[in-house]
DRENPASE-73792 format. One record per residue: residue number from 0; residue in one letter; z, x, y of N, C-alpha, C, O in turn. Coordinates in nm, 2 decimals. Each point is the difference from the previous one (the first is absolute). Example, Ala and Ser with C-alpha at 12.3 -4.5 7.8 and 13.67 -1.06 7.14 Angstrom:
+-----+-----+--------+--------+--------+--------+--------+--------+--------+--------+--------+--------+--------+--------+
!   n ! res !   n.c3 !   n.c1 !   n.c2 !  ca.c3 !  ca.c1 !  ca.c2 !   c.c3 !   c.c1 !   c.c2 !   o.c3 !   o.c1 !   o.c2 !
+-----+-----+--------+--------+--------+--------+--------+--------+--------+--------+--------+--------+--------+--------+
!   0 !   a !   0.78 !   1.32 !  -0.57 !   0.00 !  -0.09 !   0.12 !   0.00 !   0.09 !   0.12 !   0.07 !   0.10 !   0.00 !
!   1 !   s !  -0.14 !  -0.14 !   0.11 !   0.00 !   0.09 !   0.11 !   0.08 !  -0.08 !   0.11 !   0.01 !   0.05 !   0.11 !
+-----+-----+--------+--------+--------+--------+--------+--------+--------+--------+--------+--------+--------+--------+
***
This chain:
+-----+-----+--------+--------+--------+--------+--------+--------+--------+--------+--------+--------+--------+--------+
!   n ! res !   n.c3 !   n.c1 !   n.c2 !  ca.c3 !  ca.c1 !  ca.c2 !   c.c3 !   c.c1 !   c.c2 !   o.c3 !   o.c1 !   o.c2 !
+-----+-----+--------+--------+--------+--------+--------+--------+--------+--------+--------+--------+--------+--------+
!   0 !   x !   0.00 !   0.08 !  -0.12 !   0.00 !  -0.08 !   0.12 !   0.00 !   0.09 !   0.12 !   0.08 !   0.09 !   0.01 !
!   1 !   x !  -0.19 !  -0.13 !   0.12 !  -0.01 !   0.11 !   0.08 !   0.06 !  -0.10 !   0.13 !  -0.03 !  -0.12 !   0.01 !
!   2 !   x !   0.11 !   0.19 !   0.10 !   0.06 !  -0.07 !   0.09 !  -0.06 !   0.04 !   0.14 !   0.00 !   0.11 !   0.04 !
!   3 !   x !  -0.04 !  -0.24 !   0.03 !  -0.08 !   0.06 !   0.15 !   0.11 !   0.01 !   0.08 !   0.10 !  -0.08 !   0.00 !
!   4 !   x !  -0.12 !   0.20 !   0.07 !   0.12 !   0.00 !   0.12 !  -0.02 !  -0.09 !   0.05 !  -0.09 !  -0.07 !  -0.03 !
!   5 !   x !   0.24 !   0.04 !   0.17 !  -0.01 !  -0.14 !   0.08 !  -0.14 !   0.01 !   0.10 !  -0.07 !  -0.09 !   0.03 !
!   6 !   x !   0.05 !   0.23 !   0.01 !  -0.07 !  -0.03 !   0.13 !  -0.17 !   0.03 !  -0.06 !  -0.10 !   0.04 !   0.05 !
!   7 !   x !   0.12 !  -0.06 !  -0.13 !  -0.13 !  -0.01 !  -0.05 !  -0.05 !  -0.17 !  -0.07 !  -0.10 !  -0.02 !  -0.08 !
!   8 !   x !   0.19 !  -0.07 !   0.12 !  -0.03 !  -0.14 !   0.00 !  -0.05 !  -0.06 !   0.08 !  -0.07 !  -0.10 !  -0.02 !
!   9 !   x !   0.08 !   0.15 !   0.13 !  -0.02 !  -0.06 !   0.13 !  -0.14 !   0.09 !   0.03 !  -0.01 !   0.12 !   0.00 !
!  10 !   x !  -0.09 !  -0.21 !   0.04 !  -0.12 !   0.03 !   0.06 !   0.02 !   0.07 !   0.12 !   0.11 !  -0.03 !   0.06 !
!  11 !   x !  -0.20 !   0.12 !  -0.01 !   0.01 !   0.04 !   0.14 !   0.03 !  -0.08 !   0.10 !   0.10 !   0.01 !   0.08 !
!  12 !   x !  -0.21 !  -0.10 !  -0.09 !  -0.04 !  -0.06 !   0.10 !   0.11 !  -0.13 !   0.00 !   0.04 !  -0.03 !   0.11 !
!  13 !   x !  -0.01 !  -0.04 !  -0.22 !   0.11 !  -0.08 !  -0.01 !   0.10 !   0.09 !   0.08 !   0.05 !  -0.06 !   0.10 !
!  14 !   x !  -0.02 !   0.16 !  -0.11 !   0.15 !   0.08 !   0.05 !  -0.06 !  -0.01 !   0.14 !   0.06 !  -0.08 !   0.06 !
!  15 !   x !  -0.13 !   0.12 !  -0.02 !  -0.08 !   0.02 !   0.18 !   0.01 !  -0.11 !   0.05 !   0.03 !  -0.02 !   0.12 !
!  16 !   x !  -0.05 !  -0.10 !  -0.23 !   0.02 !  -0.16 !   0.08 !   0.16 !   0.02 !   0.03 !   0.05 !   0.04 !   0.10 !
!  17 !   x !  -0.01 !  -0.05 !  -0.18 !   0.15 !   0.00 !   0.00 !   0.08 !   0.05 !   0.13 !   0.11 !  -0.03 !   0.06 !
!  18 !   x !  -0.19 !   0.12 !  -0.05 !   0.06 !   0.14 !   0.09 !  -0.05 !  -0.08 !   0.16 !   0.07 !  -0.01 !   0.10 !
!  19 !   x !  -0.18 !  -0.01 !  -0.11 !  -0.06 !  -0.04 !   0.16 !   0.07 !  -0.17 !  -0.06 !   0.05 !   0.00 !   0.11 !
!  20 !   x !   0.00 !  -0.13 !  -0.17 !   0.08 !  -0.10 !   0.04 !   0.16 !   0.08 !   0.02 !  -0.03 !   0.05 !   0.11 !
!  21 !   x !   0.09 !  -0.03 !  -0.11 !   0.11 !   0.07 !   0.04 !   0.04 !   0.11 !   0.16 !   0.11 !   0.01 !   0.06 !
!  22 !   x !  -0.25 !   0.05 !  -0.05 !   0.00 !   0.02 !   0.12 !  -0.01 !  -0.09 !   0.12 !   0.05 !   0.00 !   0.11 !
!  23 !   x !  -0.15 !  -0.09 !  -0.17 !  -0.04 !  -0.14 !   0.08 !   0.14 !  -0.10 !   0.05 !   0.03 !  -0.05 !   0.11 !
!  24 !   x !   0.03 !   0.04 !  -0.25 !   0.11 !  -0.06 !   0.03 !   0.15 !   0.07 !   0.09 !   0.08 !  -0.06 !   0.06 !
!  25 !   x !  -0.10 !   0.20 !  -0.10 !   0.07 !   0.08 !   0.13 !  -0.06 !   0.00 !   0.12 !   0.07 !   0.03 !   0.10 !
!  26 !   x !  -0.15 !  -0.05 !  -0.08 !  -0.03 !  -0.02 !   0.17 !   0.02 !  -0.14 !   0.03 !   0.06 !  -0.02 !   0.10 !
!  27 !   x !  -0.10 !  -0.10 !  -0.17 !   0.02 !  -0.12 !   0.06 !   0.12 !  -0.01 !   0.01 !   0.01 !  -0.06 !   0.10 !
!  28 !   x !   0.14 !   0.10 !  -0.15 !   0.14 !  -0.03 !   0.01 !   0.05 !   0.11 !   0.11 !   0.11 !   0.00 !   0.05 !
!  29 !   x !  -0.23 !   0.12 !  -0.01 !   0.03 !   0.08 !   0.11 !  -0.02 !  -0.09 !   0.15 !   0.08 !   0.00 !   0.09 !
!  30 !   x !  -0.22 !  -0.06 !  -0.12 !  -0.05 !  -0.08 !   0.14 !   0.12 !  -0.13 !   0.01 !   0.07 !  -0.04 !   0.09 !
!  31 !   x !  -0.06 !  -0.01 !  -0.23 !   0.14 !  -0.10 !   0.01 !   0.09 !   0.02 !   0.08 !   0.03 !  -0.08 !   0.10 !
!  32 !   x !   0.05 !   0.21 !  -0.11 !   0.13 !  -0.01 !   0.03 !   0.01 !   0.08 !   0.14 !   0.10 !   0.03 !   0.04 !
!  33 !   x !  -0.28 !   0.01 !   0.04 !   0.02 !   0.01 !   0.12 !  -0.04 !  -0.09 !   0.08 !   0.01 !   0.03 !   0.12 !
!  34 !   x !  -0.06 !  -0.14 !  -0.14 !  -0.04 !  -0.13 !   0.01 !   0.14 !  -0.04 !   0.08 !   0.04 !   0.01 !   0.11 !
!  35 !   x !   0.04 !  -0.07 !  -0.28 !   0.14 !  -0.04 !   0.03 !   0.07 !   0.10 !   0.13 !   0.02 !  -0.05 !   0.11 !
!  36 !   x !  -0.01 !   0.16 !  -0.13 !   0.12 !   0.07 !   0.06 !  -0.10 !  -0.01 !   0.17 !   0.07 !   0.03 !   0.10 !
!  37 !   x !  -0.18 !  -0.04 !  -0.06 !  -0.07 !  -0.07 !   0.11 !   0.05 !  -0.10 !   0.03 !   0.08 !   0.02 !   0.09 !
!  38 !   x !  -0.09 !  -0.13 !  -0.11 !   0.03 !  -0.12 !  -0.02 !   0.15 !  -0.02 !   0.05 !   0.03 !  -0.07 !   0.09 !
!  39 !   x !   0.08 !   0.16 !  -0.17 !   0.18 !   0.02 !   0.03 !  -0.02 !   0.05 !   0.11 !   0.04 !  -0.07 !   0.09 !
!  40 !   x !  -0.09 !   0.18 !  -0.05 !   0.02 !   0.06 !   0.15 !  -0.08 !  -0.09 !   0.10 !   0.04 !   0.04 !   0.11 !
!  41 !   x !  -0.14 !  -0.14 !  -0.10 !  -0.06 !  -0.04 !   0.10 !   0.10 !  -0.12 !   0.00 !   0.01 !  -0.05 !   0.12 !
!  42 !   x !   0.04 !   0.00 !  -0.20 !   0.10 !  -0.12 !  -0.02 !   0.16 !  -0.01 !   0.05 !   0.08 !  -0.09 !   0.02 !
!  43 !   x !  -0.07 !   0.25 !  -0.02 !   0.15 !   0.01 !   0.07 !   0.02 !   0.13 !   0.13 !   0.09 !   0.03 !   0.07 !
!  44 !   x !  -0.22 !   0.02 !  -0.09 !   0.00 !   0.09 !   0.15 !   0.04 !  -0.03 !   0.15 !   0.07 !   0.07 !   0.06 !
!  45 !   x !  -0.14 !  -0.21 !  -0.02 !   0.00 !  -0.08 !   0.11 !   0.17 !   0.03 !   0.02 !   0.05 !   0.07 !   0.09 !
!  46 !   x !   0.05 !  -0.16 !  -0.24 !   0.13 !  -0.02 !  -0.01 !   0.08 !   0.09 !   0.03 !   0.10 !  -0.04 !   0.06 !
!  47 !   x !  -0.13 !   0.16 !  -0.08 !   0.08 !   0.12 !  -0.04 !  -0.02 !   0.08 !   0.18 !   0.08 !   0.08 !   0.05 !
!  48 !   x !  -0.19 !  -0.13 !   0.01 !  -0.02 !   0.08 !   0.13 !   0.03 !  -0.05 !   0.12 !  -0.02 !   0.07 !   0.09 !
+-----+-----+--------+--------+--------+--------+--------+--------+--------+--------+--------+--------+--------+--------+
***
């Protein structure tokens, strides 16, 4: 019985998908949370000055 290593299961290109959704999804929760944190400072700036 012969055994395939792990990273030899995974296609290149399956892994490259992988790799570029992951990045994708790190930048959308980047633009997210400067969005929000825009949004907290134009919302209590006025207040605070």
């Amino acid at each position: 019985m012969t055994s395939i290593p792990d990273n030899a299961a995974v296609s290149p290109s399956a892994n490259s998908a992988r790799q570029a959704r992951r990045v994708a999804l790190i930048v959308a929760v980047a633009f997210f949370m400067q969005l929000l944190d825009s949004t907290i400072i134009s919302t209590s700036l006025p207040q605070m000055g």
